[in-house]
C-alpha positions in Angstrom: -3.2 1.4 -36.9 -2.5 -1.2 -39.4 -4.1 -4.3 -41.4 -4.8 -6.0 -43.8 -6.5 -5.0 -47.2 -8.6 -6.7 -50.1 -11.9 -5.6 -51.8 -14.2 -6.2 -54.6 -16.1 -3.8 -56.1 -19.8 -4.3 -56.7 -20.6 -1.7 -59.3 -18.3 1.6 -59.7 -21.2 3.5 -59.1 -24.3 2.7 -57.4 -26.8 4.8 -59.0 -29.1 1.7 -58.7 -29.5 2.3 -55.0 -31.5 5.1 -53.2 -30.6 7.5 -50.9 -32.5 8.5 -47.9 -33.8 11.5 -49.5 -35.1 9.8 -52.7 -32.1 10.5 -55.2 -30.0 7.9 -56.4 -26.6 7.5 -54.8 -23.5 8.3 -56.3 -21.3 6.2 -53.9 -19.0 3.3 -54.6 -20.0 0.2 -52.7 -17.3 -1.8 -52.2 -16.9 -5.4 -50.2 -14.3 -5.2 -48.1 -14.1 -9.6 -47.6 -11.5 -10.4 -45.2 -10.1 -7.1 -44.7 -9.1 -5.8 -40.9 -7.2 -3.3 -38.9 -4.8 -3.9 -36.2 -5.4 -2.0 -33.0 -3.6 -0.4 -31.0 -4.0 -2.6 -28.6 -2.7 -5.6 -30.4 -6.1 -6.8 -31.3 -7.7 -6.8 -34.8 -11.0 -6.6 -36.0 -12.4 -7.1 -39.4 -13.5 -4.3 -41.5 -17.4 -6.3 -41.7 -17.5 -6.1 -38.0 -16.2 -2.4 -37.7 -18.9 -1.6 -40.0 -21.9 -3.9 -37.9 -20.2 -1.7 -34.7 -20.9 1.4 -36.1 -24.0 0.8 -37.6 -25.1 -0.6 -34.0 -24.4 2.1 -32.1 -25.6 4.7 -34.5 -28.9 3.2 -34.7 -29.0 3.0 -30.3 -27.8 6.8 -30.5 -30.2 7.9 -32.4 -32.3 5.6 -30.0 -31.3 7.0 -27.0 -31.6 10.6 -28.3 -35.4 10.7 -29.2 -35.7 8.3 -25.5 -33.8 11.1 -23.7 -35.9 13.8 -25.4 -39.4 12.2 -24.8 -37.9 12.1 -20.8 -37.3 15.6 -21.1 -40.5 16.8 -22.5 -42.4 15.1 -19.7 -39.6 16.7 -17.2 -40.4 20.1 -19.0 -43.9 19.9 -18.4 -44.0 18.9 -14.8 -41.3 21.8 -13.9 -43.4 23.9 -16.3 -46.8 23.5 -14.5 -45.2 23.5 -10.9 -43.3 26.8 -11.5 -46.4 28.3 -12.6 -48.3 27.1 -9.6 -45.5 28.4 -7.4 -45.0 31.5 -9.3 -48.2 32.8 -9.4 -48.1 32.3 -5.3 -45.2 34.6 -4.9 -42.8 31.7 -5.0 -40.5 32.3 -8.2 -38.1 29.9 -8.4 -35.9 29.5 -11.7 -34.3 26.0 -11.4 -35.8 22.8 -10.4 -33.9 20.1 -9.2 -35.9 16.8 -9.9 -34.6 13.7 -8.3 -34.9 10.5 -9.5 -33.5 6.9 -8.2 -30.9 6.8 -6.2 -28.5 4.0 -7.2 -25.1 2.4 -5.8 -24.4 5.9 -4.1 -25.4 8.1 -7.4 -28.6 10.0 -6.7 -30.0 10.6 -10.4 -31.4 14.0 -11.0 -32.0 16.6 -13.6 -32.3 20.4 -13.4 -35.1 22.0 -15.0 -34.3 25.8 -15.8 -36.2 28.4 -17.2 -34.9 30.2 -19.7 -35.3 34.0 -20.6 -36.1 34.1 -24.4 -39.5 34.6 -25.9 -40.1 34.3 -29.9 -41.1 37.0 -30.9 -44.4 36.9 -33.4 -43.9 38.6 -36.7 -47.2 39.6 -37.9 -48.6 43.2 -36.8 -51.8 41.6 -36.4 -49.9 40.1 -32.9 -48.0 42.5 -31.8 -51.9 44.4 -31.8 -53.5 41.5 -29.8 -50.0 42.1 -27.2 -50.5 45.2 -26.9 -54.3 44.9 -26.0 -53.4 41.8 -23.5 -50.5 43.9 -21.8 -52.3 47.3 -21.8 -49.9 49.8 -19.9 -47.6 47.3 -19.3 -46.9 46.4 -22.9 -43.4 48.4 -23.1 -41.9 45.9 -20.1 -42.8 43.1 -22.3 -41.2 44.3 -26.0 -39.5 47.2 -26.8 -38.1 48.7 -30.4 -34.4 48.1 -31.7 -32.8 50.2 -33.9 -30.3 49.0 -36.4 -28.8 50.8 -39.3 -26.7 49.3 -42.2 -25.2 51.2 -45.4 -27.1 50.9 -48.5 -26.3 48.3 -51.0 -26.1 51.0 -53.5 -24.0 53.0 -51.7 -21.0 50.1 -51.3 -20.9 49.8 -54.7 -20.7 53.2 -55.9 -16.8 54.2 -55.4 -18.2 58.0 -55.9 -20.9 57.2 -53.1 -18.3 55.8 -50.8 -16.0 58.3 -50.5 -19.0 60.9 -50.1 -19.9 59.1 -47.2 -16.3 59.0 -45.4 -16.2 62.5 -45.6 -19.7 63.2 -44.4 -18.8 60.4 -41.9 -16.7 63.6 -39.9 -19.9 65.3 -39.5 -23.3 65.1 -37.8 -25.7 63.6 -40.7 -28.8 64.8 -39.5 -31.8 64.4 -41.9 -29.0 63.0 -44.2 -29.0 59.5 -42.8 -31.8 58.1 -45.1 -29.0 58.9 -47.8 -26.5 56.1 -47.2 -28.5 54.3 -44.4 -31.2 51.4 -44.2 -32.7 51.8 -41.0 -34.6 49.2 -39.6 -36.9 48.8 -36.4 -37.8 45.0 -34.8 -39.4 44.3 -31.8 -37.2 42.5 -28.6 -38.1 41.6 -25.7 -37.4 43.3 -22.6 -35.2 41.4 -20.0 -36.6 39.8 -17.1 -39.9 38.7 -18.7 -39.8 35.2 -18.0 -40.1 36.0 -14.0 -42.1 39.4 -14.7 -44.6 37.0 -16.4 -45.8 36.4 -13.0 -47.5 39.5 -12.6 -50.4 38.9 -15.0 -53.5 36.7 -14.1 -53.4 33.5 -15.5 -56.0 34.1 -18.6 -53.2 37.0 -19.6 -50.3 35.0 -19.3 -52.0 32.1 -21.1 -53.1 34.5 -24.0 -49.5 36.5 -24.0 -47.7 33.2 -24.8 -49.4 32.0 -27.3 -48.0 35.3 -28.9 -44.9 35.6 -27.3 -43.9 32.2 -27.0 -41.2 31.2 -24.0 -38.3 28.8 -25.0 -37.9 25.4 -23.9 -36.4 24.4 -20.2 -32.7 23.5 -20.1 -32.6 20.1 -19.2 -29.4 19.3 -17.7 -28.0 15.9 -15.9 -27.0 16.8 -12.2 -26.9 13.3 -10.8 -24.6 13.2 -7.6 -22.8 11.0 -5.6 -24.3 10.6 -2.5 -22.3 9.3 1.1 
């Protein structure tokens, strides 16, 4: 790609203007007049109108991105309320399909799919309400994880370290808490977001606004259509 340069600088830096974020920008503005670039298709186009073409699609992108995701929260909701309907019947069903129009031989359509992952609430104070909304059946919902890392102390300590490869040969028993930070968080257990099923709705409403489910995929599956 080639062209044709020229420029003239407005200020060296533009401290004058603000960014979007409320500082003042450090950048160089610079006119580019009747500067282009030769394409590689023989064409050229000035460097004013590159900049208008980019600036126009960014702005329909970003468009066409909050349009698509107001589409897919009403999608969500509909798949969201139907699965539960049809769940709670003995009907479990994953994956929606939803059609839309069907034009020049393309059926539009988008699959709704529920998704396996819960967040998980922090505060004791909900993990106690879970536990009293679950009952017995608390343990299918969330379990414990283990996970152990070596002290910070220990790492930087060379006389530490090479304790601990040698006691790394042998069983540490009550040793552990020694060179080990052991920590315990709460997971969920897999198969929740079908097992959910099993509650009455007042318990499944009340588990997740504890144990919150994740959003449907939304996914275009449009097909072409004989």
């Amino acid at each position: 790609m080639t062209g044709k340069t020229g420029s003239r600088v407005l200020n060296k830096i533009a401290g004058q203007t603000i960014t979007a974020s409320g500082n003042k920008s450090t950048a160089r503005t610079v006119d580019p007049l009747d500067s282009s670039m030769r394409l590689e298709d023989g064409s050229d186009i000035t460097i004013r109108d590159a900049v208008n073409k980019f600036v126009r699609n960014d702005v329909a992108e970003k468009t066409a991105k909050e349009q698509k995701e107001d589409a897919a929260s009403i999608l969500r909701e509909y798949a969201t309320q139907m699965r539960d309907t049809n769940a709670t019947n003995g009907d479990y069903q994953k994956t929606y399909r939803i059609l839309g129009n069907k034009n020049r031989g393309v059926q539009q359509a988008a699959d709704l799919s529920q998704t396996d992952k819960f967040s998980i609430p922090k505060k004791d104070e909900d993990i106690n309400a879970l536990k009293s909304i679950l009952g017995d059946r608390f343990s299918d919902y969330l379990e414990r994880e283990v996970s152990i890392s070596i002290r910070p102390e220990v790492l930087k300590n060379r006389k530490l370290r090479t304790e601990l490869s040698k006691r790394l040969a042998e069983a540490f028993g009550d040793d552990l808490k020694n060179f080990f930070v052991k920590e315990e968080v709460w997971a969920t257990v897999g198969g929740i977001d079908q097992r959910q099923y099993e509650l009455d709705d007042t318990e499944r409403v009340q588990m997740r606004e504890k144990l919150k489910p994740a959003k449907d995929s939304v996914k275009n599956t449009s097909y072409t259509t004989s």
